[in-house]
DRENPA-3360 file (N, C-alpha, C; in nm, 2 decimals, always signed):
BEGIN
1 = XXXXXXXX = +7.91/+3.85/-1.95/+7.90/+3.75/-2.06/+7.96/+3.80/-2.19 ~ +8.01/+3.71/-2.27/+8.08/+3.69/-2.42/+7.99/+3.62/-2.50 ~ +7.96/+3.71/-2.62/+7.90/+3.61/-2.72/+8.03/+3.61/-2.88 ~ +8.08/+3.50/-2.92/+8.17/+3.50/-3.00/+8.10/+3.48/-3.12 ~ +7.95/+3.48/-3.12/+7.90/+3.39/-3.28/+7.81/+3.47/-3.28 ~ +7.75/+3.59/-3.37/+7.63/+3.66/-3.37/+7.63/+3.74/-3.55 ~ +7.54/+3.73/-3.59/+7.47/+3.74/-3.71/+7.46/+3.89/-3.72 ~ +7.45/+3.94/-3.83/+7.37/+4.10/-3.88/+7.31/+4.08/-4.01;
9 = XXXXXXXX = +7.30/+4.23/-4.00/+7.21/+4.16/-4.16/+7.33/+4.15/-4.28 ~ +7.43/+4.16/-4.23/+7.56/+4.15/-4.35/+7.51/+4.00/-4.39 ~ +7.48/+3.90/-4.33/+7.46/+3.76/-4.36/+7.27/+3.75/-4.35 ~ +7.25/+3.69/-4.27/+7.12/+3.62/-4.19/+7.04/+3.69/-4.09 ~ +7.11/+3.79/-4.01/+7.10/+3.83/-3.93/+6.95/+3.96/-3.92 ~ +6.91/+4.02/-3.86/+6.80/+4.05/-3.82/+6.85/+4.20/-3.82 ~ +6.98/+4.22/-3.76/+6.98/+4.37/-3.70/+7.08/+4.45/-3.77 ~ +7.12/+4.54/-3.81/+7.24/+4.61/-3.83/+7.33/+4.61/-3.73;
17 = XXXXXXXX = +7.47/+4.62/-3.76/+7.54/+4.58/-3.67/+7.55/+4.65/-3.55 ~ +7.53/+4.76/-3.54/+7.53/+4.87/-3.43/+7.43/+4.83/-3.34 ~ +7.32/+4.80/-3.40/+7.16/+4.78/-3.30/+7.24/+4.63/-3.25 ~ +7.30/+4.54/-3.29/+7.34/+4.40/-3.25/+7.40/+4.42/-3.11 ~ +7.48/+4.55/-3.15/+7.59/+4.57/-3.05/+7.51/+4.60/-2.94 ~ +7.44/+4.72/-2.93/+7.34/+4.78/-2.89/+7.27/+4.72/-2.77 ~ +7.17/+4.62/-2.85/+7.08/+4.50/-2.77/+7.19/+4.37/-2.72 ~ +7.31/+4.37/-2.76/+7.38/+4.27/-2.67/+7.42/+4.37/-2.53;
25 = XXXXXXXX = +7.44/+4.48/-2.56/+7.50/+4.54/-2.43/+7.39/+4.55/-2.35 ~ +7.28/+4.56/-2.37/+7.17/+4.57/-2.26/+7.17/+4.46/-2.22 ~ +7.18/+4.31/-2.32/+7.10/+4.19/-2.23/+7.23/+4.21/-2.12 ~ +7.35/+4.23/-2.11/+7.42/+4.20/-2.05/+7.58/+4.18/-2.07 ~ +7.56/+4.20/-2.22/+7.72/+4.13/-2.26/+7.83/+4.23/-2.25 ~ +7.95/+4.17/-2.20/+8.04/+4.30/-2.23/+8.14/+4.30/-2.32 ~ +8.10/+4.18/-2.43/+8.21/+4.16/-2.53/+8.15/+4.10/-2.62 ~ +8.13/+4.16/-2.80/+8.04/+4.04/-2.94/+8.11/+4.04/-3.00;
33 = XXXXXXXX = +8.15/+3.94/-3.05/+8.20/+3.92/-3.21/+8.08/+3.91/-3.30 ~ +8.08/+4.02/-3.42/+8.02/+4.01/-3.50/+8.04/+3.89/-3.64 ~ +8.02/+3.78/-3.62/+8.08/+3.66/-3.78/+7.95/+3.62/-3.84 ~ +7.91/+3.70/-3.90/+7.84/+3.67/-4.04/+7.92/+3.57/-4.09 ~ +7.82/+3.52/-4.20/+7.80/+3.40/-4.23/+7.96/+3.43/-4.39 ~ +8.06/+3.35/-4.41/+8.09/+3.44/-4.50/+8.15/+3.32/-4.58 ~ +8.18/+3.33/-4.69/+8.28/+3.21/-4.82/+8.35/+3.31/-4.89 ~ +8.44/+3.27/-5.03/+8.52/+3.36/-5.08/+8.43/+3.45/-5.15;
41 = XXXXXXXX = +8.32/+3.44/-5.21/+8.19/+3.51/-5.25/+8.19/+3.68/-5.23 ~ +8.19/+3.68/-5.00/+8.17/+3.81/-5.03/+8.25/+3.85/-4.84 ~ +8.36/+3.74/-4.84/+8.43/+3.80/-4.69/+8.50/+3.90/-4.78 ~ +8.53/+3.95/-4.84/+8.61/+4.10/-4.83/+8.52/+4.17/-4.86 ~ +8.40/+4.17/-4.88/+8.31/+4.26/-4.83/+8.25/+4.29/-4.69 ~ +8.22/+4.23/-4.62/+8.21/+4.19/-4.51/+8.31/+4.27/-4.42 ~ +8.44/+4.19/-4.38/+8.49/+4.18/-4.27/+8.57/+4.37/-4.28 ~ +8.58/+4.46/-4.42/+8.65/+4.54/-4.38/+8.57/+4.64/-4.33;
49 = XXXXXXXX = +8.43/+4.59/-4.38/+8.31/+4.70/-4.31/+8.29/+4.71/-4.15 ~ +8.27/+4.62/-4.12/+8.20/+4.54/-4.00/+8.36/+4.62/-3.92 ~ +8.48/+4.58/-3.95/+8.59/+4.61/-3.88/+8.61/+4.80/-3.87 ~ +8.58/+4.79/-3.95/+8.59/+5.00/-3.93/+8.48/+5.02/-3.84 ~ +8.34/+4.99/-3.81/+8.29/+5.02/-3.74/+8.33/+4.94/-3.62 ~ +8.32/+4.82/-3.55/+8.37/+4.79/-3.46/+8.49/+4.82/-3.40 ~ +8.58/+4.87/-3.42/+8.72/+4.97/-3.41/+8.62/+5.09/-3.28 ~ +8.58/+5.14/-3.41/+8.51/+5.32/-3.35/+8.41/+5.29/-3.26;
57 = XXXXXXXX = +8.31/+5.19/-3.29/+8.16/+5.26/-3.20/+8.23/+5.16/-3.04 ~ +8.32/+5.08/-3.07/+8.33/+5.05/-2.87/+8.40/+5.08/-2.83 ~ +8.40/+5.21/-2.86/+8.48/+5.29/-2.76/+8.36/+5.43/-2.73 ~ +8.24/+5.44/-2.79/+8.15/+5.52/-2.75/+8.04/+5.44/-2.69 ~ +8.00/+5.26/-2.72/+7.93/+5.17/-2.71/+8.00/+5.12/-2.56 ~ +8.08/+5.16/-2.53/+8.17/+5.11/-2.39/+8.14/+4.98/-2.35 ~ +8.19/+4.93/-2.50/+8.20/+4.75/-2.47/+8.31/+4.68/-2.61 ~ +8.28/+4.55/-2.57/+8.44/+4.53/-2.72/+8.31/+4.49/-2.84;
65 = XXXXXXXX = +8.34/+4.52/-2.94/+8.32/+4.46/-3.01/+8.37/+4.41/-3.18 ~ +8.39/+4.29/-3.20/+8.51/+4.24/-3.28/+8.44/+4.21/-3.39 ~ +8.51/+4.25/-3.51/+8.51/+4.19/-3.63/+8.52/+4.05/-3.63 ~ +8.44/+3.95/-3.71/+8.45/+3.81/-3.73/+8.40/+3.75/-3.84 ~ +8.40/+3.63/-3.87/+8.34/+3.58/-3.97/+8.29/+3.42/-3.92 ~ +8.20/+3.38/-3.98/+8.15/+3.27/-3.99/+8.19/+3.16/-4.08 ~ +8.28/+3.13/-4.13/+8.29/+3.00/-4.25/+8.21/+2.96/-4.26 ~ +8.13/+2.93/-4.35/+8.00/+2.84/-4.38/+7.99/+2.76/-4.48;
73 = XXXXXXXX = +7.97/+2.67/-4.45/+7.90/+2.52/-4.59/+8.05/+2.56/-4.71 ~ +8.12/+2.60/-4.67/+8.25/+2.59/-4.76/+8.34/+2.47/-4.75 ~ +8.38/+2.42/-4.87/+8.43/+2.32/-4.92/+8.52/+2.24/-4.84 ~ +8.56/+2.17/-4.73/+8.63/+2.11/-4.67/+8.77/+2.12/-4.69 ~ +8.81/+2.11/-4.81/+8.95/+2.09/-4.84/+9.00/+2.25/-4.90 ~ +8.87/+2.37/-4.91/+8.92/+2.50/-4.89/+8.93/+2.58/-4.76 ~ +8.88/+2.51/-4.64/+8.91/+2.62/-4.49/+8.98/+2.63/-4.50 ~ +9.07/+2.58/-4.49/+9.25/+2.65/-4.45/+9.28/+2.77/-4.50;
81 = XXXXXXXX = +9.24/+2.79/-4.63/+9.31/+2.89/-4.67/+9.18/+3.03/-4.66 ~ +9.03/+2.94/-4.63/+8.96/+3.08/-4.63/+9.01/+3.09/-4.44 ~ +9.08/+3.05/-4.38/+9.06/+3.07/-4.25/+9.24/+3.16/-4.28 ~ +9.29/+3.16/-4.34/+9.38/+3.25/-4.37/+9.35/+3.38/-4.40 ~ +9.25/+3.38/-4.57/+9.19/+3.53/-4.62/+9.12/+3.57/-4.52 ~ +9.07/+3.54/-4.46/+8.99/+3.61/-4.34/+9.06/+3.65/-4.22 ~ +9.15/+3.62/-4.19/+9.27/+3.69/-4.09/+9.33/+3.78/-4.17 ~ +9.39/+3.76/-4.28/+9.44/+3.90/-4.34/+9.37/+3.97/-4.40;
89 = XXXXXXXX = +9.24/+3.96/-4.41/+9.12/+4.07/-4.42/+9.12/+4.15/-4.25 ~ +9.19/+4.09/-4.15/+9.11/+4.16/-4.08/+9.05/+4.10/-3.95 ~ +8.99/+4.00/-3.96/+8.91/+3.90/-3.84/+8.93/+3.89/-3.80 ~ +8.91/+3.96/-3.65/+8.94/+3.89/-3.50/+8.92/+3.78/-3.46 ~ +8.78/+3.67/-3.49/+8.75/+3.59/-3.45/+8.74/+3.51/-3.59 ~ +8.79/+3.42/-3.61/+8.73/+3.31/-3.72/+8.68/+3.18/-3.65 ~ +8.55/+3.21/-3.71/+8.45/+3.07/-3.64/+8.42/+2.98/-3.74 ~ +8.43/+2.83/-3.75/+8.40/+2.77/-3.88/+8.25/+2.72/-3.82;
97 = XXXXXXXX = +8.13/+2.70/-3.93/+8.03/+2.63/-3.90/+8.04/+2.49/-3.93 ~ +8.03/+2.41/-3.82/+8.05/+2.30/-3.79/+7.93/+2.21/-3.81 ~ +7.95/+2.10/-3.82/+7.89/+1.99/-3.87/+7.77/+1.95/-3.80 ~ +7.70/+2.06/-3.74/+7.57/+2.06/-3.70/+7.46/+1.93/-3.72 ~ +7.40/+1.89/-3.67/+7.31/+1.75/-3.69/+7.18/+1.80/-3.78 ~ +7.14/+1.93/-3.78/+7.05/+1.99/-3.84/+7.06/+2.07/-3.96 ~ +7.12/+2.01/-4.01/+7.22/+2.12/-4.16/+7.31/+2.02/-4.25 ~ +7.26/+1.99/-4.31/+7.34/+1.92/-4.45/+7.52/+1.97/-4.46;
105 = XXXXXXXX = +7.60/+2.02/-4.35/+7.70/+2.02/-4.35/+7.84/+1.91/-4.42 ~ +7.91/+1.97/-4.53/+8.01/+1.83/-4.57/+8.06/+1.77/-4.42 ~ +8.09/+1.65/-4.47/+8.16/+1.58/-4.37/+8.32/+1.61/-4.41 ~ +8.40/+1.59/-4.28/+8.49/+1.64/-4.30/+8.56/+1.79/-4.28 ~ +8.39/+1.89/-4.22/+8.44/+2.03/-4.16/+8.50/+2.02/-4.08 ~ +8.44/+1.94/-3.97/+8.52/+1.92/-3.88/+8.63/+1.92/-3.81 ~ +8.66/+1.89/-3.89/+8.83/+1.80/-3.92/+8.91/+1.99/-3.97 ~ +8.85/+1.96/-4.07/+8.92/+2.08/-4.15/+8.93/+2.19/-4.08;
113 = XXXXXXXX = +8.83/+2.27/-4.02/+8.85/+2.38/-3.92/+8.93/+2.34/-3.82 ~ +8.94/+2.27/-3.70/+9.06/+2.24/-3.63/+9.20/+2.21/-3.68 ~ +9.21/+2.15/-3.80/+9.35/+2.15/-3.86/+9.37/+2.31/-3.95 ~ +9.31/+2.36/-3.98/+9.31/+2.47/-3.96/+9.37/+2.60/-3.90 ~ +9.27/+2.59/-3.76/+9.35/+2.63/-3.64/+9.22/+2.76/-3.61 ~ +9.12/+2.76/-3.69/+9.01/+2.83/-3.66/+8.98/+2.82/-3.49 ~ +8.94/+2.96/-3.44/+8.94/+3.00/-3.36/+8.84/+2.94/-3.27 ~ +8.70/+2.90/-3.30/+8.61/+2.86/-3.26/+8.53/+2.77/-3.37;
121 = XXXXXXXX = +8.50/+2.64/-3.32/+8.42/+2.56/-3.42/+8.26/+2.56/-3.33 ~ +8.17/+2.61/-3.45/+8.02/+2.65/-3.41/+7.93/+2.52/-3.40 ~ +7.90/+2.43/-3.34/+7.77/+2.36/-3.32/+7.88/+2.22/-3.42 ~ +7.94/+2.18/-3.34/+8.02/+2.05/-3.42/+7.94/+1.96/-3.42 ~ +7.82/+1.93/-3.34/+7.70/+1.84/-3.36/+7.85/+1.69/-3.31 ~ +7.82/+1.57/-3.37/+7.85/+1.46/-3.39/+8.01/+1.45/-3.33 ~ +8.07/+1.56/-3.33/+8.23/+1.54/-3.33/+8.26/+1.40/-3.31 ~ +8.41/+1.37/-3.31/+8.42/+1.25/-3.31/+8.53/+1.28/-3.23;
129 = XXXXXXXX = +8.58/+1.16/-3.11/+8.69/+1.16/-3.01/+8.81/+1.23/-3.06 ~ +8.81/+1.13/-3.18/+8.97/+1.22/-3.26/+8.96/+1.37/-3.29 ~ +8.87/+1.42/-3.32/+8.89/+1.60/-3.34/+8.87/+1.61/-3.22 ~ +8.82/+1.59/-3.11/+8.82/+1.67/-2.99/+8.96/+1.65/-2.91 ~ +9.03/+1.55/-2.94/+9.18/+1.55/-2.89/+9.24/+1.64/-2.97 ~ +9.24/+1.65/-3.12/+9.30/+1.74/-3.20/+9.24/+1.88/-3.15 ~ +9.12/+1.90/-3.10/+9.12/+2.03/-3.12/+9.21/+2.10/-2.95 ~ +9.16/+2.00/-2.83/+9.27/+2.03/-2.74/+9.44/+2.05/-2.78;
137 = XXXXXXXX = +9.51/+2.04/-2.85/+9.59/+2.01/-2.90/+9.59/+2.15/-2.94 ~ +9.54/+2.16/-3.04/+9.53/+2.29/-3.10/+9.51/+2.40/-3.08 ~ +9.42/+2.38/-2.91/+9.39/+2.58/-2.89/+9.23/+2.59/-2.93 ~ +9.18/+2.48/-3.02/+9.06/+2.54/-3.11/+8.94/+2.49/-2.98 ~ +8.83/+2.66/-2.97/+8.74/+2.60/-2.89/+8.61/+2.55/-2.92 ~ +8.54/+2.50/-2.84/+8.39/+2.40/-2.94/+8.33/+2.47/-2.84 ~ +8.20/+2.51/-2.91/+8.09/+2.56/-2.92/+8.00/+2.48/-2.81 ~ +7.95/+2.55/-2.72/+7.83/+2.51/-2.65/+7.74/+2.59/-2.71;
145 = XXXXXXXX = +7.63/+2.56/-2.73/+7.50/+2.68/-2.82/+7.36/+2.66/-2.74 ~ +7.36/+2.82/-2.72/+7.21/+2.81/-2.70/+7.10/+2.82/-2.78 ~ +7.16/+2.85/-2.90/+7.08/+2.81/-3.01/+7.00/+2.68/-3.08 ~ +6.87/+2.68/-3.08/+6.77/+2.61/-3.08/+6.79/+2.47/-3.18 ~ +6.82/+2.36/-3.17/+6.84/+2.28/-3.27/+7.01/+2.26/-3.28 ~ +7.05/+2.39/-3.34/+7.21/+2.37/-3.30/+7.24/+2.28/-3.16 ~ +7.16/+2.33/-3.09/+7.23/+2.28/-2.94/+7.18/+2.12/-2.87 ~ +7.14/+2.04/-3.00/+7.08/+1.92/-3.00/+7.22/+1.82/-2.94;
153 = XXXXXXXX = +7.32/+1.87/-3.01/+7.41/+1.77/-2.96/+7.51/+1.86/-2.87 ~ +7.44/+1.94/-2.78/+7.51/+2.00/-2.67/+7.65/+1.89/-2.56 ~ +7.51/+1.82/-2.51/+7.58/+1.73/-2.44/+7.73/+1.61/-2.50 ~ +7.70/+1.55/-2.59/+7.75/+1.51/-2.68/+7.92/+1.56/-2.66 ~ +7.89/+1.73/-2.72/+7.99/+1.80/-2.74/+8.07/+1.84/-2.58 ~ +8.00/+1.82/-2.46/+8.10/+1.89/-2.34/+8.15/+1.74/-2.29 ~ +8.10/+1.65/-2.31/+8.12/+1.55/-2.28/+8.22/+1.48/-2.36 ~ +8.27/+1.48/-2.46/+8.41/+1.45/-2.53/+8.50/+1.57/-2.50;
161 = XXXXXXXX = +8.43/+1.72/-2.46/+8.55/+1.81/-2.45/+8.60/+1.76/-2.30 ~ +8.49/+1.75/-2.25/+8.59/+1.70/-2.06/+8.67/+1.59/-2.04 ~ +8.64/+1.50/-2.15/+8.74/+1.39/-2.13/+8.88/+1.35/-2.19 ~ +8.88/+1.46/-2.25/+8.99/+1.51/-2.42/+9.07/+1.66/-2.30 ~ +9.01/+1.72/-2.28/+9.07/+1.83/-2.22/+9.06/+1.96/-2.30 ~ +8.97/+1.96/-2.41/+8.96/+2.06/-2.54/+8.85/+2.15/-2.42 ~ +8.89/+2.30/-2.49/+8.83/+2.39/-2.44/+8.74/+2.44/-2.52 ~ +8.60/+2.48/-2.40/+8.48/+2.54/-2.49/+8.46/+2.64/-2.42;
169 = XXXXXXXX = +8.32/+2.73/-2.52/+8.26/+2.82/-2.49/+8.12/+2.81/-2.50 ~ +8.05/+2.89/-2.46/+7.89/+2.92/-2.50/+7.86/+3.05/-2.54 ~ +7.82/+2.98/-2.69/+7.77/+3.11/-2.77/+7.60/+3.11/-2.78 ~ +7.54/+3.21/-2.86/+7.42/+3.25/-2.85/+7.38/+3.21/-3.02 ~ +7.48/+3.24/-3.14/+7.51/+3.24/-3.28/+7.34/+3.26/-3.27 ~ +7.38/+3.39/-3.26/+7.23/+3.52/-3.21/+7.20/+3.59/-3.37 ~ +7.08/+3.55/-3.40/+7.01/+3.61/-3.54/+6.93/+3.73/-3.51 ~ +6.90/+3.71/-3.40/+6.77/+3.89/-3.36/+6.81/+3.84/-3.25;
177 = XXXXXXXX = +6.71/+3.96/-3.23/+6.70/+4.01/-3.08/+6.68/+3.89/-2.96 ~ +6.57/+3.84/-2.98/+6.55/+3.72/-2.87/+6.65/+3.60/-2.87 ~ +6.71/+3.63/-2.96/+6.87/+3.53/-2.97/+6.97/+3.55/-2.82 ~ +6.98/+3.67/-2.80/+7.07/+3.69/-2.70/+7.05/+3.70/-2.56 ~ +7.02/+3.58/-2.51/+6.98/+3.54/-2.43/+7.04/+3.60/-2.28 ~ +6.96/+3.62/-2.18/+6.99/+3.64/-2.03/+7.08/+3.57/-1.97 ~ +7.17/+3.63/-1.90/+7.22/+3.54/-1.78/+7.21/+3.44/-1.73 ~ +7.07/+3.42/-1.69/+6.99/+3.33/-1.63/+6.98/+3.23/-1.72;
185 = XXXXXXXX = +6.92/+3.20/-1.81/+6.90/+3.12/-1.93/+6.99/+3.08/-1.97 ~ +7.09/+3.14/-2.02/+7.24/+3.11/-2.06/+7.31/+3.00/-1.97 ~ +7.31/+3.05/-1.84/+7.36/+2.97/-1.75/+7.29/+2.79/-1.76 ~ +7.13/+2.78/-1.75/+7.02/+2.70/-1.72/+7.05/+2.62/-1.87 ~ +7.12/+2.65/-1.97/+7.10/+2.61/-2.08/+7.24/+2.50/-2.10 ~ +7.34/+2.59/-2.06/+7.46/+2.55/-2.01/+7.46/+2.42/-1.91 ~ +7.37/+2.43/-1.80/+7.36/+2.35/-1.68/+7.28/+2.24/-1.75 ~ +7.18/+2.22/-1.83/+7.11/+2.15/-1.89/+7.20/+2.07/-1.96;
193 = XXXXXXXX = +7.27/+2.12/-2.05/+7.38/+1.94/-2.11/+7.47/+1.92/-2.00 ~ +7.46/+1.96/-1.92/+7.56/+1.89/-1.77/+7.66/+2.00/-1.73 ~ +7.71/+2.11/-1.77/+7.78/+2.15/-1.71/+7.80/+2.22/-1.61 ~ +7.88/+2.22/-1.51/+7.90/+2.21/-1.42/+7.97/+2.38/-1.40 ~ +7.93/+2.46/-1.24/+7.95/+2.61/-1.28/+8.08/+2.63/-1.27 ~ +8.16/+2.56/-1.25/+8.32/+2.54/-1.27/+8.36/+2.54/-1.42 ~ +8.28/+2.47/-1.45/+8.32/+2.41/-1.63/+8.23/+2.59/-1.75 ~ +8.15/+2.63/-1.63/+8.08/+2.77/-1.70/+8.13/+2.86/-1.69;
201 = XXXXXXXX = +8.20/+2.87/-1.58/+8.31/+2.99/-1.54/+8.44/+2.95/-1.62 ~ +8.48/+2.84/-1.66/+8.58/+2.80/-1.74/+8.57/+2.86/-1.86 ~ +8.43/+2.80/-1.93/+8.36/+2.83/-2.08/+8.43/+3.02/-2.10 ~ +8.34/+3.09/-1.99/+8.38/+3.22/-2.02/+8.52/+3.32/-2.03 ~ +8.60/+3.25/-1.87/+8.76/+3.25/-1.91/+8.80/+3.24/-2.03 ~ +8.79/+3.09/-2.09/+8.78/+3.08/-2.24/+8.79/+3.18/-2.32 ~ +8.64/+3.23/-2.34/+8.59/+3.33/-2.43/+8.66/+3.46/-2.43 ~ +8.70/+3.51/-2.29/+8.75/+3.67/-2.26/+8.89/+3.63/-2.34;
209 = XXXXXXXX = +8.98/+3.54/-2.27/+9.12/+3.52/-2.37/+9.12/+3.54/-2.47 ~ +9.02/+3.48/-2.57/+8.99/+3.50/-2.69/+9.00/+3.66/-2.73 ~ +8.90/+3.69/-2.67/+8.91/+3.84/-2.67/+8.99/+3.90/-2.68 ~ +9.08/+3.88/-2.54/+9.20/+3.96/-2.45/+9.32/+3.98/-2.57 ~ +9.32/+3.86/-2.65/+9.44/+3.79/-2.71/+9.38/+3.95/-2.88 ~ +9.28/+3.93/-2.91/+9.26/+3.95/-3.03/+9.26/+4.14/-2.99 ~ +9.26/+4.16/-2.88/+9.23/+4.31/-2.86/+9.40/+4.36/-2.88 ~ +9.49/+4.23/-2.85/+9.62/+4.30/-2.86/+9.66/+4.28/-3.01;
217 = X = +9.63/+4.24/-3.10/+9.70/+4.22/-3.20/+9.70/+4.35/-3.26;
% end
């Protein structure tokens, strides 16, 4: 398993980044992006920390784990360029928080992170046909979540990606410990908005590229 969306206490998060790493590699995972929650406020505090330790401890932690960031509740017509500072800060993974049905998100993230070219859009809730053709287009992948409330408009979201051709993944966008969910669950949660174990084995493909891609740069 891959989790691309997980918290520490740099943002929201529950754990220090090492214990994150730590308790993902037990449940199972063999690859985290750490993306705290970040705006122009305090990503260059953030990503150069998070990145010197994730460098060093997985390679003693004998698993990947990547520097990231979360874009959050930031201004629509500034992603672009925070989805820039945050790659030349460093970010493996840039994840925008997406227009979630449970969160007063601007309208218009949407949109913005895929034109963008952000790496992963988190819980796009509502998408609309047009960003899920744009995000196929683009490479950009949409979020399946097992996260509670986020994952309200699960179905929603695989069901415009299957018929657009846009690629997803399934993240955990894991705050503690009980966030990072088993195999089993993961899968059952996945299978629950309809997807199919072809489309789950897909999801993960997905996710390792991501990886694969960001481990060579």
């Amino acid at each position: 398993m891959i989790d691309l969306h997980t918290h520490s206490t740099f943002s929201d998060g529950e754990l220090i980044p090492a214990e994150l790493a730590r308790r993902a590699k037990v449940a199972g995972y063999r690859a985290v992006a750490i993306t705290d929650h970040v705006d122009a406020s305090n990503m260059d505090l953030v990503v150069p920390r998070v990145t010197a330790m994730a460098r060093e401890y997985s390679i003693y932690m004998d698993m990947v784990i990547l520097a990231g960031v979360e874009l959050t509740h930031v201004p629509s017509a500034l992603i672009e360029q925070e989805v820039r500072r945050a790659r030349a800060l460093g970010a493996a993974v840039v994840v925008v928080h997406g227009e979630t049905i449970v969160e007063p998100v601007e309208t218009g993230t949407n949109l913005a992170a895929i034109e963008a070219g952000a790496d992963v859009l988190a819980h796009p809730g509502l998408i609309s046909e047009e960003e899920v053709r744009l995000a196929a287009e683009k490479g950009v992948l949409l979020e399946i979540t097992t996260r509670a409330g986020h994952g309200y408009a699960n179905g929603h979201v695989l069901n415009l990606a299957r018929r657009h051709g846009a690629r997803i993944v399934v993240n955990n966008d894991a705050h503690a410990p009980r966030d990072l969910v088993c195999s089993e669950l993961r899968r059952r949660i996945a299978q629950g908005c309809g997807m199919t174990p072809e489309e789950y084995r897909q999801a993960d493909a997905n996710a390792w590229a991501l990886v694969s891609r960001s481990l060579s740069l």
